[in-house]
RODREN-760486 format. One record per residue (C-alpha): residue in one letter; x, y, z. Coordinates in steps of 0.25 Angstrom, whole numbers, plus 5000, padded with zeros to 4 digits. Layout:
REM RODREN-760486
AXYZ
...
END
This chain:
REM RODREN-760486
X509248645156
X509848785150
X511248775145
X511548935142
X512948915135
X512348785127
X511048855123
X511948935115
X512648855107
X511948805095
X513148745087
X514648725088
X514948845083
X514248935094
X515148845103
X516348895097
X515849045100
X515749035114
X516949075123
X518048975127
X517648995140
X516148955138
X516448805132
X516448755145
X515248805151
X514548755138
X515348605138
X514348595152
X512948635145
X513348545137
X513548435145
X512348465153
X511548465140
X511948325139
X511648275151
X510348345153
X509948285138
X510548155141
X509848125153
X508548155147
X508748075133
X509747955137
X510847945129
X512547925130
X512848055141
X514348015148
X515048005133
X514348155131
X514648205145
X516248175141
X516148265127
X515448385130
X516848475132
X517548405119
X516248435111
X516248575115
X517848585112
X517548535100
X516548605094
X517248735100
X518548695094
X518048635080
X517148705068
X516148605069
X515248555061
X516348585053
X517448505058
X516948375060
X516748325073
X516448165073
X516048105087
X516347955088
X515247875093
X514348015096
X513747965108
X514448105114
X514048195104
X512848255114
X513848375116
X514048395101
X512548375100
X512348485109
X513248595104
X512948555089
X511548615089
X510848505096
X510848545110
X509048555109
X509048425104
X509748345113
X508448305122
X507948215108
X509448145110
X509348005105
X507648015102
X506947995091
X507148115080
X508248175091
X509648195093
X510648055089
X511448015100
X512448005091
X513048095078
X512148105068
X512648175055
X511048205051
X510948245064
X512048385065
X513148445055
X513848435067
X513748275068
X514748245058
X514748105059
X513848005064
X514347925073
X513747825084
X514647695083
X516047715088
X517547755080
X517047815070
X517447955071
X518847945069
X518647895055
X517347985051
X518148115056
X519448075046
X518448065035
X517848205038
X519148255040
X519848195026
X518448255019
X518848385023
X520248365020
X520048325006
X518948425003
X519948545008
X519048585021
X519648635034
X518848535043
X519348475056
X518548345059
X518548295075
X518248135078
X518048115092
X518247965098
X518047915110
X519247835116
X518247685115
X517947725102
X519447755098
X519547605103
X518947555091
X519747515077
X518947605068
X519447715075
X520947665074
X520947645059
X520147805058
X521447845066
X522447755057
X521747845045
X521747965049
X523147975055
X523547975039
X522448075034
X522348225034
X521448295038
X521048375050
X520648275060
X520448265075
X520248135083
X519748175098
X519848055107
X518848075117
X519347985128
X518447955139
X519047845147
X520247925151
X520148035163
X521348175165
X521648185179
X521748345182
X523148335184
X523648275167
X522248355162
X523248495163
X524248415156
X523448375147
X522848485142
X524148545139
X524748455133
X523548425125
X523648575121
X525048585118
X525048465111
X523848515101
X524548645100
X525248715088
X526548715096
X526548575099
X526148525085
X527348645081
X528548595092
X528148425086
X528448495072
X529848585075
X530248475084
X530248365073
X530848465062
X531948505072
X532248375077
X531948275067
X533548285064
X533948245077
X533048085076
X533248065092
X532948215097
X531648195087
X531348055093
X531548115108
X530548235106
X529648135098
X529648045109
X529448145120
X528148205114
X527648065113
X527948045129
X527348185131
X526148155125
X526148005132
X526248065144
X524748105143
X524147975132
X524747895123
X524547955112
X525547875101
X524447805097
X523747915089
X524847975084
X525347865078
X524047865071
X524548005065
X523648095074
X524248185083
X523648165097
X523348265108
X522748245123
X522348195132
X521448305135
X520348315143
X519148325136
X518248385147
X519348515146
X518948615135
X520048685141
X520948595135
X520148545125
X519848665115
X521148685114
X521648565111
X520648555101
X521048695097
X522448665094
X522048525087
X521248615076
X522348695074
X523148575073
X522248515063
X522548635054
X524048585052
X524248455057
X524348335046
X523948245059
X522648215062
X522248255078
X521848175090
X521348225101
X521148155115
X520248205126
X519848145138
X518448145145
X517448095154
X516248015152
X515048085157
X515848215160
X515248305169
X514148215174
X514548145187
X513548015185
X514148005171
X515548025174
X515347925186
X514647815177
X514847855161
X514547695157
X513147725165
X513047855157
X513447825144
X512147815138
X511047835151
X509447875148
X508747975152
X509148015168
X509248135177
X510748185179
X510348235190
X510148095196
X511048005185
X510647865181
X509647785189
X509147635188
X507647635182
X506547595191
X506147495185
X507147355180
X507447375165
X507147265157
X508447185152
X508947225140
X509647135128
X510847195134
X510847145148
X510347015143
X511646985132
X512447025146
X511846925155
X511846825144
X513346865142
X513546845156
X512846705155
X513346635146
X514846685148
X514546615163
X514246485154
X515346475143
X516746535144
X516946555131
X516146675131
X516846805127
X516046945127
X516447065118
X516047185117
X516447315110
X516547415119
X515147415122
X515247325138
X514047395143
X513047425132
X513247245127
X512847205142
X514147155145
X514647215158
X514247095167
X514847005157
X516147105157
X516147095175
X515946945175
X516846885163
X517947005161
X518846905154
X517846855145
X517447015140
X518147095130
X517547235128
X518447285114
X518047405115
X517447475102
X517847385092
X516647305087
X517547255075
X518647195084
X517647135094
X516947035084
X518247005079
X518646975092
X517546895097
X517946795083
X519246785090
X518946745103
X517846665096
X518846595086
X519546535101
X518246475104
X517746585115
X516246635113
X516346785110
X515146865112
X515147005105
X514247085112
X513947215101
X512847305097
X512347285084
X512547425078
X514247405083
X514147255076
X514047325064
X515547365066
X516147245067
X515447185054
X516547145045
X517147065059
X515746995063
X515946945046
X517346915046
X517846865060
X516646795066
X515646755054
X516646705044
X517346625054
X515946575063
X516346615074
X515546615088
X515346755091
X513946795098
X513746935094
X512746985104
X512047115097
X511647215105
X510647355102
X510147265090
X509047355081
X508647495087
X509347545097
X508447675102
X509247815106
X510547775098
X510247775084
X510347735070
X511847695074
X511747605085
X510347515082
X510747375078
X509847365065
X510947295057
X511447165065
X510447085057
X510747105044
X512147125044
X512246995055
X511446895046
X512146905032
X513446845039
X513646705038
X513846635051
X513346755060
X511946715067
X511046825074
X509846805083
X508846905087
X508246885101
X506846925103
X507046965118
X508046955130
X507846805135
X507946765119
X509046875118
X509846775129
X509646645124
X510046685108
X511446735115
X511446605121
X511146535106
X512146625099
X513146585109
X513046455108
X513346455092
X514546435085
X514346545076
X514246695076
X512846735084
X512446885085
X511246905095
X510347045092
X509747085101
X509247245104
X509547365116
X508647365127
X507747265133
X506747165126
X505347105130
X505947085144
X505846925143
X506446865153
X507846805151
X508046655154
X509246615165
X509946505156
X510846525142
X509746455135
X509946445120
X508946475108
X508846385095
X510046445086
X509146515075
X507746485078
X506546595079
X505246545086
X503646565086
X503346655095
X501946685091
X500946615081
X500146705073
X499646695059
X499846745045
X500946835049
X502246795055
X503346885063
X504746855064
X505246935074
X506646945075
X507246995090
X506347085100
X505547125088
X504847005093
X503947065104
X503447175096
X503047045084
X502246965095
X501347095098
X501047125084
X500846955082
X499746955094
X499047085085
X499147015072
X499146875076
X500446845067
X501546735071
X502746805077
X504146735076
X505346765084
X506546735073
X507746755084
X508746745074
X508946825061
X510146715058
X510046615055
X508346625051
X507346505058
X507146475043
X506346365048
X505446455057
X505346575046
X504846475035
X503946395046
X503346525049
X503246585034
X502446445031
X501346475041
X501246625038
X500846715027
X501746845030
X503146865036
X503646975045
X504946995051
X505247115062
X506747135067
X507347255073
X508447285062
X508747305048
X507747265039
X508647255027
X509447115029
X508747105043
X508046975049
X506746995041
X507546985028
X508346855033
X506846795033
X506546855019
X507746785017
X507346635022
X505946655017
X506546675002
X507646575004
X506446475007
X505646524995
X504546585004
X503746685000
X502946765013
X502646895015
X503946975023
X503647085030
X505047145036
X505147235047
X506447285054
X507347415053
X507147495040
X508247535032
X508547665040
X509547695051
X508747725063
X508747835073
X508747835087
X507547855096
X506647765105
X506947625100
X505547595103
X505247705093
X505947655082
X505647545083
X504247585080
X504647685070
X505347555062
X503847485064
X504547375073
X503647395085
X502547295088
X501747415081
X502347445070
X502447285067
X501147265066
X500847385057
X501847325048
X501347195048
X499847235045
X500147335034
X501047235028
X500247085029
X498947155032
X498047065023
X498646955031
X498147005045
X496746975050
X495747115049
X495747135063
X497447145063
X497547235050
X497347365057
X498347445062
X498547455078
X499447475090
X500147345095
X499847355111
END
């Protein structure tokens, strides 16, 4: 689709050419850009939608890339994307050697920061902007925040910080959740305005000069400018952080917005006070499906906007997801002990039936990964069952709490980890390649890796049932498609099993890498093992299967270093073992987004590359007729 005023624009700094009058006609191309790209590559679309005129405002108002502008999260940077010189690009969004979804610092001069988990910009943005202001530089730097991510602590202490720094720096709340009805926007806007302007910042200054003499004249005009700006939010609490605080505007307005932004700068140039913007949008702005149903749209495949989002034709398979949900479901139904948290994160964890059917027994924290594991310890210390449903890659924020509060004291908190290993489209920041090293070195903690759904089940039921902390991996998207069983039906705490029966060469499989094993096993007639847990190790299995076999392989879908495959280097040692060990897992390497099937075979962890492995490693152990290299069917 042509976008005449887009296709011009090759950078910021084009932007900031173009007539006043011309940003708005230019804020559309760019949303339809979005959508039109969106729709064809998948991707997060109604957070986008709701940024487009605040991106163009500003860019147009900001001498970027240099000043800094630091987007927390990035999941609605497509805009930025766009008019940073990227705009050709967008159709490889989230692809193999494309576009991030997210801000990539290797990626643009104009991505500042990369960011990708939440509440990190508030702190990176004081950081860039007490660089500059010790290296003498005239640089503004911007953090927008989104009001869930504002929730979390990090955030707060960034904010604690930076209300006793210099520097020039800019907090913009990007609120979302509220809507201006016509008649408070007008207000709004001016007040905004006024409030930003020299002359108010002026009038605050003459007024406590002339009337700090008089203490209850001074505390009466203190107090009406409070009430006048409580009228519109409270907006106390920033203050008292030491920012002064302006809006809220809207964020869809550029009417309003350039000049509040404007006066902000100017602001900057004199003010001791860091600055804190608020602006309201709308999820999905400007696209009535979206704006109807942003949940539905916050992350939606390829689809035709002309049409929206449709059911597939055919029954998806059940993913790990819906499979913790139903399980949740289940055995909250059988013991009412159990609790379910979960950070901010209701739809993504499965846990929206759970949330309709035991509303008393849910506690979403919002995005605060640190405060809902220490949570869970709490309830768990009383003698409920918490279980903490989390990604992986968002576990990792809460590290020093899963260590302290709930491993030190034994406490029985099921941690069910979702988007363990790679997780496709969103990147290096997202994939879960890291639980297993960093879960299995703490004392007390447990961690199972189920192979497929129905095994994926029945270790939730086993980790449940413990009186220790249990953390179940298990990865996005659907398995083999094994049918679940209707029961709560436990496995053995901490036992692996044969699965096939091979010879000379012996697969320990640990999570769904174990389908891909059991095809190279049928080409190269080795013994395939599915371990199940990473912690603790079937010792007894390991060394039963060592005994009978001349070489050893592991596959797991995360890090190699500390990962599954060393915990059975480990035991092998420990039981003075000496056996060929071939490892095979994540290199030491962030990893990209792109097709997860992809990547997987780019890191040799499909069935293929397996087997190619295995026979260039232990080829003298292979019969002649399995030495050759060849596709697995």
């Amino acid at each position: 689709m042509p976008y005449p005023l887009l296709e011009t624009i090759h950078s910021p700094a084009e932007l900031r050419r173009l007539p006043r009058a011309q940003l708005k006609p230019l804020a559309d191309e760019v949303r339809q850009c979005v959508l039109d790209n969106v729709s064809k590559t998948g991707g997060h679309l109604s957070s986008n939608l709701g940024t487009v005129e605040l991106t163009v405002a500003l860019h147009a108002v900001f001498n970027t890339p240099y000043d800094r502008l630091v987007w927390d999260v990035g999941h609605q940077t497509y805009p930025h994307k766009i008019l940073t010189g990227r705009r050709e690009r967008m159709g490889s969004l989230r692809q193999l050697g494309g576009l991030s979804g997210f801000p990539q610092r290797a990626e643009s001069e104009y991505d500042t920061f990369g960011t990708a988990h939440s509440s990190t910009s508030i702190s990176a943005a004081l950081g860039m902007a007490l660089a500059a202001h010790q290296k003498g530089e005239n640089r503004h730097a911007v953090a927008i925040i989104g009001d869930g991510a504002m929730s979390a602590g990090m955030a707060f202490e960034a904010l604690n910080n930076a209300g006793v720094s210099p520097g020039k720096l800019l907090v913009v709340l990007n609120d979302n959740d509220m809507s201006i009805s016509p008649p408070v926007g007008a207000l709004n806007r001016y007040l905004a305005q006024l409030m930003s302007g020299q002359f108010y910042a002026a009038a605050k200054n003459v007024g406590k000069t002339v009337l700090k003499p008089l203490p209850p004249l001074f505390e009466l005009a203190k107090r009406f400018e409070e009430h006048a700006k409580g009228m519109v939010v409270p907006a106390t609490l920033f203050e008292k952080f030491g920012f002064n605080y302006i809006g809220p505007i809207d964020g869809h307005d550029l009417d309003s917005l350039i000049p509040t932004l404007e006066n902000i700068k100017h602001l900057m140039a004199t003010s001791t006070s860091p600055q804190f913007l608020h602006v309201v949008t709308k999820k999905g702005q400007g696209y009535k499906l979206a704006e109807a149903d942003p949940v539905a749209y916050h992350g939606p495949g390829k689809f035709d906007p002309a049409v929206g989002l449709t059911k597939p034709a055919t029954a998806p398979k059940t993913t790990f997801t819906q499979v913790f949900g139903q399980w949740l479901c289940d055995m909250a139904e059988k013991d009412p002990r159990l609790v379910g948290i979960t950070p901010a994160m209701r739809e993504g964890s499965g846990m929206v039936a759970f949330h309709q059917r035991f509303p008393d027994r849910y506690y979403d924290v919002g995005i605060a990964e640190q405060h809902s594991v220490t949570f869970a310890a709490g309830l768990a210390c009383e003698g409920l069952k918490p279980v903490v449903a989390i990604y992986s890659t968002f576990l990792q924020r809460a590290y020093d709490q899963l260590i302290h509060d709930v491993a030190i004291q034994n406490l029985p908190v099921v941690f069910a980890l979702d988007r363990a290993g790679l997780v496709g489209a969103d990147g290096a920041t997202h994939a879960g390649a890291y639980d297993i090293p960093f879960l299995r070195c703490i004392p007390n903690v447990s961690l199972a890796c189920p192979a497929d759904e129905n095994e994926c089940r029945q270790l939730l039921t086993t980790a449940f049932e413990q009186s220790h902390p249990v953390a179940v991996r298990y990865p996005r998207g659907a398995g083999a498609g094994v049918p679940l069983d209707a029961g709560l039906n436990a496995l053995p705490f901490g036992k692996g099993e044969v699965r096939r029966t091979g010879q000379k060469i012996a697969i320990l499989a640990f999570g769904t890498l174990l389908y891909p094993a059991l095809q190279v096993a049928e080409q190269l007639n080795a013994t395939v093992v599915n371990m199940r847990w990473a912690k603790p190790l079937d010792v007894d299995l390991l060394l039963e299967v060592a005994a009978s076999h001349d070489a050893l392989v592991t596959v797991e879908e995360g890090a190699l270093m500390g990962g599954a495959g060393s915990a059975v280097g480990e035991a092998l040692s420990a039981a003075g073992v000496l056996k060929p060990l071939l490892q095979l897992g994540l290199p030491d390497k962030f990893i990209e987004h792109g097709d997860p099937g992809t990547l997987l075979a780019l890191q040799g962890l499909d069935a293929d590359g397996i087997a190619r492995s295995i026979q260039q490693r232990f080829a003298a152990l292979l019969p002649a007729a399995y030495r050759t290299l060849k596709v697995v069917a």
